[in-house]
Each structure stands twice: as C-alpha cells, then as structure tokens.
N, CA, C, O and CB atoms as a CASP TS submission, in Angstrom:
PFRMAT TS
TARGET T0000
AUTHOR 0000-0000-0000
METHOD Language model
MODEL 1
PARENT N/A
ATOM      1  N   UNK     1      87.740  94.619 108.695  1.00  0.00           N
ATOM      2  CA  UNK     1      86.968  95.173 107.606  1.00  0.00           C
ATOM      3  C   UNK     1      85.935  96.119 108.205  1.00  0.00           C
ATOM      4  O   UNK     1      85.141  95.735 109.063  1.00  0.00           O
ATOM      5  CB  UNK     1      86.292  94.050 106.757  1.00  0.00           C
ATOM      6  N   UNK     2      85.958  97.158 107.814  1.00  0.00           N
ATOM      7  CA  UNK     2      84.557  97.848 108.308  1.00  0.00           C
ATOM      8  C   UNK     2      83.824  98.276 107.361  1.00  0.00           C
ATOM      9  O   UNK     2      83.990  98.101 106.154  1.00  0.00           O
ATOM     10  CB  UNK     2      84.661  98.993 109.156  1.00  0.00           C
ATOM     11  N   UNK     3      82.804  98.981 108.019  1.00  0.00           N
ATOM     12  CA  UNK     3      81.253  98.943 107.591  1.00  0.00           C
ATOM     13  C   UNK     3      80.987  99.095 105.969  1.00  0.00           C
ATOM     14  O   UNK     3      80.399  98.334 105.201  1.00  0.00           O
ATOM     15  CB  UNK     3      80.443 100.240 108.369  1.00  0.00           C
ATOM     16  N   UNK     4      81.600 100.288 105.748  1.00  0.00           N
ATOM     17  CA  UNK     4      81.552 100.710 104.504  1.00  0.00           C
ATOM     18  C   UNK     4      82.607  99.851 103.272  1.00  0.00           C
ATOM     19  O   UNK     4      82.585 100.259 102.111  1.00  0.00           O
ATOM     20  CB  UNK     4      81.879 102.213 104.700  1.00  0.00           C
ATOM     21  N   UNK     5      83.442  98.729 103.640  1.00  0.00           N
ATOM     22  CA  UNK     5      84.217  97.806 102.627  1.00  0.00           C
ATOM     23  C   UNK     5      83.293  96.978 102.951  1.00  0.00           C
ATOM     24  O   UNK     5      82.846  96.526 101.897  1.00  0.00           O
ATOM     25  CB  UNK     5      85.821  97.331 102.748  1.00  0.00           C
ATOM     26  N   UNK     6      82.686  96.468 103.955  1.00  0.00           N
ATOM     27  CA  UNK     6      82.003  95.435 103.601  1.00  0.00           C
ATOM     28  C   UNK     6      80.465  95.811 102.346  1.00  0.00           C
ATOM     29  O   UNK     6      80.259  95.066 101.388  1.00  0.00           O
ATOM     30  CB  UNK     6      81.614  94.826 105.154  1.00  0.00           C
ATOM     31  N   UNK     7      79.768  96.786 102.576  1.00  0.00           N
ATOM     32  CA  UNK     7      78.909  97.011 102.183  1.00  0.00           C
ATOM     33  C   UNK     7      79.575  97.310 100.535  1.00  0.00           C
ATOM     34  O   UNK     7      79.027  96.745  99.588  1.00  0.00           O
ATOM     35  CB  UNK     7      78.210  97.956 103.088  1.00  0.00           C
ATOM     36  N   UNK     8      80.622  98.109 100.325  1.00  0.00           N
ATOM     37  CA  UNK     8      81.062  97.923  98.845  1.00  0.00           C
ATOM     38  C   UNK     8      81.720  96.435  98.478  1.00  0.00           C
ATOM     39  O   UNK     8      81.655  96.297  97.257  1.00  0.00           O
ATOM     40  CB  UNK     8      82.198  99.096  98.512  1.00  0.00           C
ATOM     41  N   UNK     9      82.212  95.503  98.987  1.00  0.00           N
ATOM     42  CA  UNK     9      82.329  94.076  98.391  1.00  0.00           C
ATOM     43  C   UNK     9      80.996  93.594  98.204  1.00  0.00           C
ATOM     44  O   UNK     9      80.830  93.021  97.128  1.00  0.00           O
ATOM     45  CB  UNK     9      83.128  93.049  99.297  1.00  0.00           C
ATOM     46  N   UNK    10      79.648  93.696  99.222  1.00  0.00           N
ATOM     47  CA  UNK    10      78.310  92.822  98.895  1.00  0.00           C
ATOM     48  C   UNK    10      77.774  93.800  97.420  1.00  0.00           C
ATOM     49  O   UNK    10      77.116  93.184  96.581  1.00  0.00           O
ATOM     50  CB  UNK    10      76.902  92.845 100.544  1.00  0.00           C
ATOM     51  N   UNK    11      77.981  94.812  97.247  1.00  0.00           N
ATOM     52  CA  UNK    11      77.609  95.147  95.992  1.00  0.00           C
ATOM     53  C   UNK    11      78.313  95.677  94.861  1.00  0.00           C
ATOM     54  O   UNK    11      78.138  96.562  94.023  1.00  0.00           O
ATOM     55  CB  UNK    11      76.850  95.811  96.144  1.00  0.00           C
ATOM     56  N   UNK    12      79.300  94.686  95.187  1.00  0.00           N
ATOM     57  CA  UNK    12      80.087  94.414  93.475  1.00  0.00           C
ATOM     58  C   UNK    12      79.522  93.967  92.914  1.00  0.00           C
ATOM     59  O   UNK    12      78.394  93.604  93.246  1.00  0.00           O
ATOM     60  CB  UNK    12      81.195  93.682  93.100  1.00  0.00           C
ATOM     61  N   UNK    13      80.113  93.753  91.627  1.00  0.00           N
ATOM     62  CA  UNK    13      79.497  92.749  90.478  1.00  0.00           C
ATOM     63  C   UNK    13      79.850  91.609  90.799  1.00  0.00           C
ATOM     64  O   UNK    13      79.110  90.639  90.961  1.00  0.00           O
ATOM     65  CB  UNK    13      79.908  92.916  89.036  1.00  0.00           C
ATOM     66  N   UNK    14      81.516  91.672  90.961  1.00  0.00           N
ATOM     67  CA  UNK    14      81.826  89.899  91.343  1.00  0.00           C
ATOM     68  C   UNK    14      81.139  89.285  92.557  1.00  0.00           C
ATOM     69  O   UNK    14      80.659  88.156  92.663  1.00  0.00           O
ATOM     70  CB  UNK    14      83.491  89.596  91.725  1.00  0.00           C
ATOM     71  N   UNK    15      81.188  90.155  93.346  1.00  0.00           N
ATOM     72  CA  UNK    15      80.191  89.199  94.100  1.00  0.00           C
ATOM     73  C   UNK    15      78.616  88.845  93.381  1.00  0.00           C
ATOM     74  O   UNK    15      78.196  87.690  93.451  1.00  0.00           O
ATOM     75  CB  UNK    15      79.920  89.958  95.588  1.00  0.00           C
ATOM     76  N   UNK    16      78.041  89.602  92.899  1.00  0.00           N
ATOM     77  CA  UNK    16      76.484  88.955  92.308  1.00  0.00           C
ATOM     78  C   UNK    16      76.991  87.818  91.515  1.00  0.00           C
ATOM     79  O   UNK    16      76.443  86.737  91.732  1.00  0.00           O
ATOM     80  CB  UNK    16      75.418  90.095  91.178  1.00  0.00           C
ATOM     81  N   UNK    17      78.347  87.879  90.252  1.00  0.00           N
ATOM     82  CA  UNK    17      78.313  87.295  89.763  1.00  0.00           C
ATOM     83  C   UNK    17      78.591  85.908  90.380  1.00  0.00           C
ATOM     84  O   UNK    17      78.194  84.886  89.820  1.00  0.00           O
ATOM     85  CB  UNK    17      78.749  87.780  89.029  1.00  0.00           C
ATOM     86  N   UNK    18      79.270  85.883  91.525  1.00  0.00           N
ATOM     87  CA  UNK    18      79.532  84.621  92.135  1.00  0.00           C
ATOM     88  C   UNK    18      78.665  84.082  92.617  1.00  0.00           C
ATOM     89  O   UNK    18      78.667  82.870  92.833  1.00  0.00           O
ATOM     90  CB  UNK    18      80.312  84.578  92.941  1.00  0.00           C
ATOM     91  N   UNK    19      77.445  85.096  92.979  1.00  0.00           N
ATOM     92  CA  UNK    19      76.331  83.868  93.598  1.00  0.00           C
ATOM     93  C   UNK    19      75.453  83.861  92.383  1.00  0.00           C
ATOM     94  O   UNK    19      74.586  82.988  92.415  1.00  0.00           O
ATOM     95  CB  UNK    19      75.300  84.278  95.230  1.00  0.00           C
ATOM     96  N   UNK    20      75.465  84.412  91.616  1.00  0.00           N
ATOM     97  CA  UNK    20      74.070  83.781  90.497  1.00  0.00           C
ATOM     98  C   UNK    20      74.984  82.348  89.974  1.00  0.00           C
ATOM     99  O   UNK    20      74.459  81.239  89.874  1.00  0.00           O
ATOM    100  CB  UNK    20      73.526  85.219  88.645  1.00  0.00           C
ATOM    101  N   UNK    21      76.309  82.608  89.699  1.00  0.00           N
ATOM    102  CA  UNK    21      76.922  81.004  89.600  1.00  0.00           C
ATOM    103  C   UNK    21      76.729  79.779  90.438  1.00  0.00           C
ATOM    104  O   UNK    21      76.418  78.607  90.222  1.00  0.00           O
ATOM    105  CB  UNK    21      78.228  81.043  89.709  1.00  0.00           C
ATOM    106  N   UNK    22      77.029  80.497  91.463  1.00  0.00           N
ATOM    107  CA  UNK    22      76.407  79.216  93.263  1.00  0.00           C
ATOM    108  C   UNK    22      75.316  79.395  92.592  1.00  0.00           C
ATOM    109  O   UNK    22      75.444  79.022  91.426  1.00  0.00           O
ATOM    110  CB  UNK    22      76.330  79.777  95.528  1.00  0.00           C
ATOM    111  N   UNK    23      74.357  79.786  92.829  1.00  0.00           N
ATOM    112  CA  UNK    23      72.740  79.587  92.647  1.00  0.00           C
ATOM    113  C   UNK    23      72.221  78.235  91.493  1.00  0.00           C
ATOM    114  O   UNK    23      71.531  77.217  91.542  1.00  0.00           O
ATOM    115  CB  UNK    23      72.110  81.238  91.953  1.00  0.00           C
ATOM    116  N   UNK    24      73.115  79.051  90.413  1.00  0.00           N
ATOM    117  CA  UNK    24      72.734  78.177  89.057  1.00  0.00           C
ATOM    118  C   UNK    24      73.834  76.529  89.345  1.00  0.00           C
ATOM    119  O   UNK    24      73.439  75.478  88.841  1.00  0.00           O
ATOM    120  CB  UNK    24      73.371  79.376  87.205  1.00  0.00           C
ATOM    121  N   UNK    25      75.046  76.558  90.113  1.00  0.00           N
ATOM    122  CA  UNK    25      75.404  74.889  90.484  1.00  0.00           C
ATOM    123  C   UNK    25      74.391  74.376  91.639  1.00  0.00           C
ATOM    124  O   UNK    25      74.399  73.161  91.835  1.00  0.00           O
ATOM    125  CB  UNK    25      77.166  74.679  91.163  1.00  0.00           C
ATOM    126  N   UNK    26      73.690  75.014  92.271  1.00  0.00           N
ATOM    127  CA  UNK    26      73.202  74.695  93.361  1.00  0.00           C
ATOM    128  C   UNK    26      71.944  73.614  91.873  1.00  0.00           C
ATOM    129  O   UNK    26      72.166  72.532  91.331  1.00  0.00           O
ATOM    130  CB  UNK    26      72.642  76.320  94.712  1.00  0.00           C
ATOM    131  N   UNK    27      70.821  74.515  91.726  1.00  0.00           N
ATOM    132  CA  UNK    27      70.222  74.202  90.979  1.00  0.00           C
ATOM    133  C   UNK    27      70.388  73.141  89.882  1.00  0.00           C
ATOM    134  O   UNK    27      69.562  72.248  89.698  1.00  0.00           O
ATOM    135  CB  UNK    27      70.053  75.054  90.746  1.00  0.00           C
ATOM    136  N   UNK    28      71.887  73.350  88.925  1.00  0.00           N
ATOM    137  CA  UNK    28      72.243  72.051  88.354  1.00  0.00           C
ATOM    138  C   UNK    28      72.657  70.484  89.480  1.00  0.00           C
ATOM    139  O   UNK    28      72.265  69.317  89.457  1.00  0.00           O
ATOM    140  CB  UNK    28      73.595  72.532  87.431  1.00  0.00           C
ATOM    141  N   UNK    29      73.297  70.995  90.065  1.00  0.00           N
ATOM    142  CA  UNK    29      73.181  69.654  91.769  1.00  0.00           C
ATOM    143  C   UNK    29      71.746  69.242  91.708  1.00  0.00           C
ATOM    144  O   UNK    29      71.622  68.141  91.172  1.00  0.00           O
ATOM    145  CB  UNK    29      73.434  70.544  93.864  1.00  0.00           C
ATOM    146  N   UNK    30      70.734  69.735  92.053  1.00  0.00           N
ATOM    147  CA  UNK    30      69.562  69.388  92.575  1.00  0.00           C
ATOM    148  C   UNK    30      68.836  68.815  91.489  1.00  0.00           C
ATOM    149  O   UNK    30      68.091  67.869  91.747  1.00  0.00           O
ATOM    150  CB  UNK    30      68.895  70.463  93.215  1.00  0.00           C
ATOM    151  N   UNK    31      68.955  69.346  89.986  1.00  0.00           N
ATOM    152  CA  UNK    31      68.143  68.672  89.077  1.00  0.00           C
ATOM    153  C   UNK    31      68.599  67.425  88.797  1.00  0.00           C
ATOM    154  O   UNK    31      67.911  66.414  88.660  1.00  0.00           O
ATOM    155  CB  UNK    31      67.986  69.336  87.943  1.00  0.00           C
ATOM    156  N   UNK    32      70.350  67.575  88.677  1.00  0.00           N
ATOM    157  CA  UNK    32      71.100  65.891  88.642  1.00  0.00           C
ATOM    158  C   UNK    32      70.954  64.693  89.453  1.00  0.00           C
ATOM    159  O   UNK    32      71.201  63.500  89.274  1.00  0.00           O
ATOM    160  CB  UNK    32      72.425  65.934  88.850  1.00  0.00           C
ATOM    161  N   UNK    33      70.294  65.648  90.757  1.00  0.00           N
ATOM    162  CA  UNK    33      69.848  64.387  91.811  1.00  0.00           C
ATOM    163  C   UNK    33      68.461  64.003  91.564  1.00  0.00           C
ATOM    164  O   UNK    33      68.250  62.831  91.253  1.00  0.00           O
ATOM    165  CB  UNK    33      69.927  64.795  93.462  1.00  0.00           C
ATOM    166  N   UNK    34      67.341  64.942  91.672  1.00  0.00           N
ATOM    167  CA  UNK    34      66.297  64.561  91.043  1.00  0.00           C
ATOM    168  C   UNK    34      66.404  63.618  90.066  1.00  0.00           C
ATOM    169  O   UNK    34      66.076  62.485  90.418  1.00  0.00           O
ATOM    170  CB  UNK    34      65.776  65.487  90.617  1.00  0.00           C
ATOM    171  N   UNK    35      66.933  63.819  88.425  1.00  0.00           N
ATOM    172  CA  UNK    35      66.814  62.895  87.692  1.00  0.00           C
ATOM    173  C   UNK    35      67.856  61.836  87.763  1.00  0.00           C
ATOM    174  O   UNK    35      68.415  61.359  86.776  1.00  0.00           O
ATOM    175  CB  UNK    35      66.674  63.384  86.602  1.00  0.00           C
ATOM    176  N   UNK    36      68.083  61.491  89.036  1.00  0.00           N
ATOM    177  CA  UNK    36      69.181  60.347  88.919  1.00  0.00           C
ATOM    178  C   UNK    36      70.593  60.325  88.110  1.00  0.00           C
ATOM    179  O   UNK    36      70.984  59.301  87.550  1.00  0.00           O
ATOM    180  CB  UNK    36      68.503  59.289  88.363  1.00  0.00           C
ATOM    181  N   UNK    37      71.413  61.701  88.098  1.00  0.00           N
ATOM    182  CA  UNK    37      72.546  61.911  86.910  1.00  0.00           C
ATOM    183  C   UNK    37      73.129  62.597  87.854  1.00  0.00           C
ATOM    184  O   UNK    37      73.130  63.733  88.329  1.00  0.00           O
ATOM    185  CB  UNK    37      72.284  62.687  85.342  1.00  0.00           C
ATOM    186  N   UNK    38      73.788  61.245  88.034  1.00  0.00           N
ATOM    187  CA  UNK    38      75.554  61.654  89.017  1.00  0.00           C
ATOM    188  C   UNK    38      75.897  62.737  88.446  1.00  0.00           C
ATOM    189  O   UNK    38      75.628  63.828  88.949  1.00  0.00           O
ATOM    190  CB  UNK    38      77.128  60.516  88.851  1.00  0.00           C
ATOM    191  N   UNK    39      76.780  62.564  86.892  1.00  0.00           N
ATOM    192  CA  UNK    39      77.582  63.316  86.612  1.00  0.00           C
ATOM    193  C   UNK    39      76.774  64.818  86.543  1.00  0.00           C
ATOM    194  O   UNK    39      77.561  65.758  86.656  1.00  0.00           O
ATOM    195  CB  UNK    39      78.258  62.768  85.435  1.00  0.00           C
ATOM    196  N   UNK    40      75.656  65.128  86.413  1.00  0.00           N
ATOM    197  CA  UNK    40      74.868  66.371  86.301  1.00  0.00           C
ATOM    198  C   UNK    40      75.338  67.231  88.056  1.00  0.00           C
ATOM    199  O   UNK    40      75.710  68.297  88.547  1.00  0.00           O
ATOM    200  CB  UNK    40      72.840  65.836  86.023  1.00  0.00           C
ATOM    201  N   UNK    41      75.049  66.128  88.321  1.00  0.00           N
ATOM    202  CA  UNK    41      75.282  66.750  90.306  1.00  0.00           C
ATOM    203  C   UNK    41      76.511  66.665  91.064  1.00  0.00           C
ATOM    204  O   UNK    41      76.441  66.952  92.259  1.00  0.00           O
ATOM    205  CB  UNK    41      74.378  65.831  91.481  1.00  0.00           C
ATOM    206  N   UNK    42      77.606  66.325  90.583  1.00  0.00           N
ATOM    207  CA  UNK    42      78.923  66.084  90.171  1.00  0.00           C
ATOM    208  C   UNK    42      79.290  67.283  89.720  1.00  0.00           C
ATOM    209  O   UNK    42      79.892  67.967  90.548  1.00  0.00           O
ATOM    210  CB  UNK    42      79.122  65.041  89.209  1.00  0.00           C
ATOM    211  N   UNK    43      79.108  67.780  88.610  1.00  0.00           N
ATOM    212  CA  UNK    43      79.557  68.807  88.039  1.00  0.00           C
ATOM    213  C   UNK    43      78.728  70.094  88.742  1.00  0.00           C
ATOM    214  O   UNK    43      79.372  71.100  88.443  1.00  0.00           O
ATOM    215  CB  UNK    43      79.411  68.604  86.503  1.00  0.00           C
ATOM    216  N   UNK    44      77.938  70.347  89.293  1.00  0.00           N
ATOM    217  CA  UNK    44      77.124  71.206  89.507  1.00  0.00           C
ATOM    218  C   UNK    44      77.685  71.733  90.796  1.00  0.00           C
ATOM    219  O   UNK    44      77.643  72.931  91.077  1.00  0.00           O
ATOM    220  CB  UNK    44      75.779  70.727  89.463  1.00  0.00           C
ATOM    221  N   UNK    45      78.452  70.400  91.930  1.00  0.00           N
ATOM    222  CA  UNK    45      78.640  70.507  93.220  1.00  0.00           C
ATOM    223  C   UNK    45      80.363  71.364  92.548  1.00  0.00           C
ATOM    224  O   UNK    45      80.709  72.543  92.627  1.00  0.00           O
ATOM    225  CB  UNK    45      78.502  68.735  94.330  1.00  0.00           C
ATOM    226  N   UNK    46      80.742  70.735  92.225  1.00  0.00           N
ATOM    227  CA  UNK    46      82.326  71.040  91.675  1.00  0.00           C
ATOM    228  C   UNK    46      82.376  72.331  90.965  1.00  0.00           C
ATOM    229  O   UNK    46      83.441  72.948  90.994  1.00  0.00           O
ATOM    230  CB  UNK    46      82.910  69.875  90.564  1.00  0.00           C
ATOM    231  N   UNK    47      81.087  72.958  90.155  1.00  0.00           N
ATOM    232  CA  UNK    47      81.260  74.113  89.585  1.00  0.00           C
ATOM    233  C   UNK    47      80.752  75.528  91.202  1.00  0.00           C
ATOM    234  O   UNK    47      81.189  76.676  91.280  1.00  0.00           O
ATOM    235  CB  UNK    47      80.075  73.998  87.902  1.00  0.00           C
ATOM    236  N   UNK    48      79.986  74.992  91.984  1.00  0.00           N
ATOM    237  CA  UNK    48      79.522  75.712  92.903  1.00  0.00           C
ATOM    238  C   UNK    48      80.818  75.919  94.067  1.00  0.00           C
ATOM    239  O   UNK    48      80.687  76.721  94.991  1.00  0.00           O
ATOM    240  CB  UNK    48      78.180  75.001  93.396  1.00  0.00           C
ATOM    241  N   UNK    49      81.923  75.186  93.912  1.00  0.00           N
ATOM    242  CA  UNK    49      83.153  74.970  95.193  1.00  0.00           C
ATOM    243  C   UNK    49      84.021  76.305  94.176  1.00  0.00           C
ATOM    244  O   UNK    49      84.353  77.420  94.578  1.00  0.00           O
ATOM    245  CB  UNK    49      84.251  72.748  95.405  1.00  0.00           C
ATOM    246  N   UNK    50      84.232  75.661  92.660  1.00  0.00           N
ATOM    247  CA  UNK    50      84.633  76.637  91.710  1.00  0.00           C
ATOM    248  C   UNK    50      84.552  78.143  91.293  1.00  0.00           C
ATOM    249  O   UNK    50      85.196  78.906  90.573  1.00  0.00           O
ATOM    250  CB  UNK    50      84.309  76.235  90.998  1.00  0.00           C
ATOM    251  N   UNK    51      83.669  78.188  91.935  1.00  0.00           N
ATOM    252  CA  UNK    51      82.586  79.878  91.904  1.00  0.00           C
ATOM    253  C   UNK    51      83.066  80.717  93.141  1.00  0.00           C
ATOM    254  O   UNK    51      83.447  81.886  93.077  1.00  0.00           O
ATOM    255  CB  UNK    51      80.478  79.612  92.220  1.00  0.00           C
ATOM    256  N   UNK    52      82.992  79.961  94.259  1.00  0.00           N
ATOM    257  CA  UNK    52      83.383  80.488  95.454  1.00  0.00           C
ATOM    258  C   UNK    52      85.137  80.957  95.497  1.00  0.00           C
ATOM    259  O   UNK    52      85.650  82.018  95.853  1.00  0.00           O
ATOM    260  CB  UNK    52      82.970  79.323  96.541  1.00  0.00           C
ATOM    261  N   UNK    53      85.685  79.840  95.042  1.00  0.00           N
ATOM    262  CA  UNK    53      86.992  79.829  94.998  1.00  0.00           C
ATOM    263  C   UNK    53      88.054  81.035  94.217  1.00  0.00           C
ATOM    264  O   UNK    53      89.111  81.639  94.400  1.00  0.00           O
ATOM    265  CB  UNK    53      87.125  78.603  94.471  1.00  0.00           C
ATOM    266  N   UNK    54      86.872  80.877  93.179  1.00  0.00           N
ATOM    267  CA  UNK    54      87.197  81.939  92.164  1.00  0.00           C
ATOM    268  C   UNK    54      86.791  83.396  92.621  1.00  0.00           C
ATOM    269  O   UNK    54      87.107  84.295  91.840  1.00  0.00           O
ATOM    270  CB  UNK    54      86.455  81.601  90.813  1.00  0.00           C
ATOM    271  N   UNK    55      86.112  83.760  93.820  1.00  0.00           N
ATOM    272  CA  UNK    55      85.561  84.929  93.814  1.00  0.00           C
ATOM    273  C   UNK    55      86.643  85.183  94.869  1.00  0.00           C
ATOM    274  O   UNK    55      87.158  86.286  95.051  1.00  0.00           O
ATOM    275  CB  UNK    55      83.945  85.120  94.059  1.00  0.00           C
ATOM    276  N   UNK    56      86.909  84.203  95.466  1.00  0.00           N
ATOM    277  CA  UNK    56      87.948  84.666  96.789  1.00  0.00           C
ATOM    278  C   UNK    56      89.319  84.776  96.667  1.00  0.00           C
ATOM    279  O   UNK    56      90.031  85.348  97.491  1.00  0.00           O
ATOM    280  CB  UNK    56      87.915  83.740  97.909  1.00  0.00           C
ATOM    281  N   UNK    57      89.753  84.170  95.524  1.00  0.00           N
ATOM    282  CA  UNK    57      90.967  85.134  94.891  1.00  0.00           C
ATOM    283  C   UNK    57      91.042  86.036  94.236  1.00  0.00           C
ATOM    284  O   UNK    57      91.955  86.862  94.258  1.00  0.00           O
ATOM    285  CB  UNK    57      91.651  84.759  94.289  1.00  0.00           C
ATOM    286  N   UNK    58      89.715  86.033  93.260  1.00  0.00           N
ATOM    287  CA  UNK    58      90.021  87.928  92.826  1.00  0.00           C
ATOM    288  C   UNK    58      89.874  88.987  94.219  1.00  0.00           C
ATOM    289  O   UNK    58      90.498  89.965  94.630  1.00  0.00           O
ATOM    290  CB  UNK    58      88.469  88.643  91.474  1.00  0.00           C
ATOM    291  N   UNK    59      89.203  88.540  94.477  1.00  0.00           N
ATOM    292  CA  UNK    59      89.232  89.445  96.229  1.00  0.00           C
ATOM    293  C   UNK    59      90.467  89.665  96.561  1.00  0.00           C
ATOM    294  O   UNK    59      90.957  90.785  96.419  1.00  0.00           O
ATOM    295  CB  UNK    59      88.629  88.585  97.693  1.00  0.00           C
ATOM    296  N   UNK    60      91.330  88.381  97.175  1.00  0.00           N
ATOM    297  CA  UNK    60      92.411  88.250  97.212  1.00  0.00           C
ATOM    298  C   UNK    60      93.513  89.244  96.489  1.00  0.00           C
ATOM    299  O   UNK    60      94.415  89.668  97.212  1.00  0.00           O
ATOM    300  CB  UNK    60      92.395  87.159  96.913  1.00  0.00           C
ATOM    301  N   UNK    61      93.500  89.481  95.658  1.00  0.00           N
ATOM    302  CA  UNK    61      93.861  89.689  94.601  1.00  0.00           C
ATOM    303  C   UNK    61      93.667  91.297  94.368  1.00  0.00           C
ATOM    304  O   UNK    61      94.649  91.905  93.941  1.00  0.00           O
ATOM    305  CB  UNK    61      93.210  88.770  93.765  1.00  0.00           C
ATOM    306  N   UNK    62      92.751  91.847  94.561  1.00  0.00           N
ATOM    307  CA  UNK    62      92.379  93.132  94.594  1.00  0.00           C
ATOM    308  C   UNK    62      92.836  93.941  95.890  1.00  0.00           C
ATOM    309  O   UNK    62      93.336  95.055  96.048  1.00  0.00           O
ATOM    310  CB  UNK    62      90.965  93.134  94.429  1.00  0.00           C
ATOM    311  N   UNK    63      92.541  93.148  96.554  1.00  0.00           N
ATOM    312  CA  UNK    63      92.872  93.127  98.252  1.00  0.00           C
ATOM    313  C   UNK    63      94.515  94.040  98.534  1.00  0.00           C
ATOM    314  O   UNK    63      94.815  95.096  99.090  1.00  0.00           O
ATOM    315  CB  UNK    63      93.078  91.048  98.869  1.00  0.00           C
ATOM    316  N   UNK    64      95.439  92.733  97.661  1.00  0.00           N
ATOM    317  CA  UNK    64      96.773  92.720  97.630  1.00  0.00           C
ATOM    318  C   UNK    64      97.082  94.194  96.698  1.00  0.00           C
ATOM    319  O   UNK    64      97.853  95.056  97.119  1.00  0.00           O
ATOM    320  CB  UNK    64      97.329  91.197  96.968  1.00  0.00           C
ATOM    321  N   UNK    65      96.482  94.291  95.622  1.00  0.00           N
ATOM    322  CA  UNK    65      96.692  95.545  94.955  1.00  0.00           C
ATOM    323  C   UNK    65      96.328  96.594  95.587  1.00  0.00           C
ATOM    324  O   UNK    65      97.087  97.562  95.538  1.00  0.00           O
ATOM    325  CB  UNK    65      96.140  95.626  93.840  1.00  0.00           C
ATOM    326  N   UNK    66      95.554  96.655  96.058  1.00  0.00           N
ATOM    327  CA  UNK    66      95.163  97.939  97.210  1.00  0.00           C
ATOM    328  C   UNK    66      95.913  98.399  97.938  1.00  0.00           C
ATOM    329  O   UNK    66      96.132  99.608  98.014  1.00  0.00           O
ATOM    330  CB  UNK    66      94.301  97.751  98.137  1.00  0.00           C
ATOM    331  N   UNK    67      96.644  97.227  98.852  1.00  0.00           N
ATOM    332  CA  UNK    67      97.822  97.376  99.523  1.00  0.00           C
ATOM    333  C   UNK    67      98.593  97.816  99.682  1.00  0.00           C
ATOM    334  O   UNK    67      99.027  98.480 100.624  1.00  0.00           O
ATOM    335  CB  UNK    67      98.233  97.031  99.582  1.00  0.00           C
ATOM    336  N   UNK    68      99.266  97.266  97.906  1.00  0.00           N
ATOM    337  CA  UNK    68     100.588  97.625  97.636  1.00  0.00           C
ATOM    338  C   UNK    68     100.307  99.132  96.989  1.00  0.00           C
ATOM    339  O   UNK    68     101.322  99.740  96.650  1.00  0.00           O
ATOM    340  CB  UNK    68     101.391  96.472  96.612  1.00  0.00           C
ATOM    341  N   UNK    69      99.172  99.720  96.807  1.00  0.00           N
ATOM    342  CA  UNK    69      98.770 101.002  96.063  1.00  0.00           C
ATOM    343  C   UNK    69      98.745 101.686  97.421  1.00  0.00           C
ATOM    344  O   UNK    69      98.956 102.857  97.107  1.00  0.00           O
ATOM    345  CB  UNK    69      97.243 101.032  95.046  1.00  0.00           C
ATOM    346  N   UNK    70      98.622 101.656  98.647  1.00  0.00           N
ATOM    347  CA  UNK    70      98.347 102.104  99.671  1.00  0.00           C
ATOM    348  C   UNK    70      99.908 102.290 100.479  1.00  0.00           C
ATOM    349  O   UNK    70     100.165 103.321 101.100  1.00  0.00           O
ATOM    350  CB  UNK    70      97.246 101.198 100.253  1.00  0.00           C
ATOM    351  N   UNK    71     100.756 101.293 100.384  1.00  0.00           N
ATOM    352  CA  UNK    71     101.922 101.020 100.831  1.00  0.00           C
ATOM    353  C   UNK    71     103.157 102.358 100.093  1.00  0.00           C
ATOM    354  O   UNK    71     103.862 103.277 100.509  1.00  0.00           O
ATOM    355  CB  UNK    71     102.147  99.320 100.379  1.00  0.00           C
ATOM    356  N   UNK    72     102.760 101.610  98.626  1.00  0.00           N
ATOM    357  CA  UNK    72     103.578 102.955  97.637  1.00  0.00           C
ATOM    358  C   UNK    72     103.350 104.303  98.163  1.00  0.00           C
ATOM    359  O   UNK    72     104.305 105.026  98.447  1.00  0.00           O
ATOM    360  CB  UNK    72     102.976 103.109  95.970  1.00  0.00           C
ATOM    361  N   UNK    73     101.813 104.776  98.346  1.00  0.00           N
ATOM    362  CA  UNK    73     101.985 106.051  98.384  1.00  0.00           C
ATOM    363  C   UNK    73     102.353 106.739 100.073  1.00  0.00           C
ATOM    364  O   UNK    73     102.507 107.909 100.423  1.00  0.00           O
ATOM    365  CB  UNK    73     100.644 106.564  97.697  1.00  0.00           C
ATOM    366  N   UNK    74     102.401 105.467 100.853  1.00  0.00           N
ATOM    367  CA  UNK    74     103.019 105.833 102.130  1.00  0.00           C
ATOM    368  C   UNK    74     104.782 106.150 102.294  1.00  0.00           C
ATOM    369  O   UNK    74     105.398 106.827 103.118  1.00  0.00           O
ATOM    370  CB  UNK    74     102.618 104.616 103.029  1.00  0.00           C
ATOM    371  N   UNK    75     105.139 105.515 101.381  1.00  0.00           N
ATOM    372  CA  UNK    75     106.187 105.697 101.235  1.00  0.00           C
ATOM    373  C   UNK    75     106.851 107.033 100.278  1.00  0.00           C
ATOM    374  O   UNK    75     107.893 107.688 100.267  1.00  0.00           O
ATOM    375  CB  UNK    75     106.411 104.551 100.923  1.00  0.00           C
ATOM    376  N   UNK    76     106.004 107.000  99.770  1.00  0.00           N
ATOM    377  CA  UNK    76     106.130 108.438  98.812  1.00  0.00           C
ATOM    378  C   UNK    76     106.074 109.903  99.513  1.00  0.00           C
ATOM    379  O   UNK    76     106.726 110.863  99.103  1.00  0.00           O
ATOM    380  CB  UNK    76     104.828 108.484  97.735  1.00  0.00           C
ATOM    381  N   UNK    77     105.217 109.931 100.608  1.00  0.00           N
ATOM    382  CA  UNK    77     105.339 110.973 101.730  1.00  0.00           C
ATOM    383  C   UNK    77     106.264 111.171 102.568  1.00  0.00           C
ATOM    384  O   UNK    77     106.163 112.075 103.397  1.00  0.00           O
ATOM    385  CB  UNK    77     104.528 110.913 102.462  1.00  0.00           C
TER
END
C-alpha cells in the first residue's frame, strides 16, 4: 500500500464511520460494566468486533473491484 492509498482509506467515510461505531461499543462496554449489565457489555464488545469486521470487508470488497477494474482495462490494451 503506499502513501497516498493509505492516506485516502484513513479519510473515507467508512472508515470514520467504523470508528465512531468502535468508539460508541467501546463506550456501551464500559457503561455495562460500570453498571453491572453483562448483557449491556456483551453487546457493546460484540457490536465493536462487528464494526471492525464490517469495515474490512467492504475494503475487501472495494479492493477486489478495483482490481478487477484495473485487470479489465489491462487487458483491453
């Protein structure tokens, strides 16, 4: 990856949107432990694994389309 893909993936949207999600399970985790509510910090840990997961296959995913958009037009020459 170089300089300039990395610097356009940190300022996508999906990426902000994936960490204001981490941020906000991080935060639901921590209040569920504070007030003693498994299932609050349970769901919070499981939505924060969910967020990540989800950002790294649309990546994935975009990644692969690029590819094959990159591949096509090599072949087209």
């Amino acid at each position: 990856m170089n300089e300039r893909s990395f610097i356009q993936k940190i300022t996508s949207r999906k990426f902000w949107i994936c960490a204001a999600a981490f941020l906000g399970s991080v935060a639901a985790s921590i209040n569920g432990i504070a007030t003693d509510n498994n299932t609050v910090a349970a769901v919070g840990i499981v939505c924060g694994v969910l967020s990540a997961a989800i950002y790294a296959g649309a990546e994935a995913y975009v990644d692969a389309a690029d590819k094959k958009t990159e591949t096509e037009v090599k072949a087209e020459d």
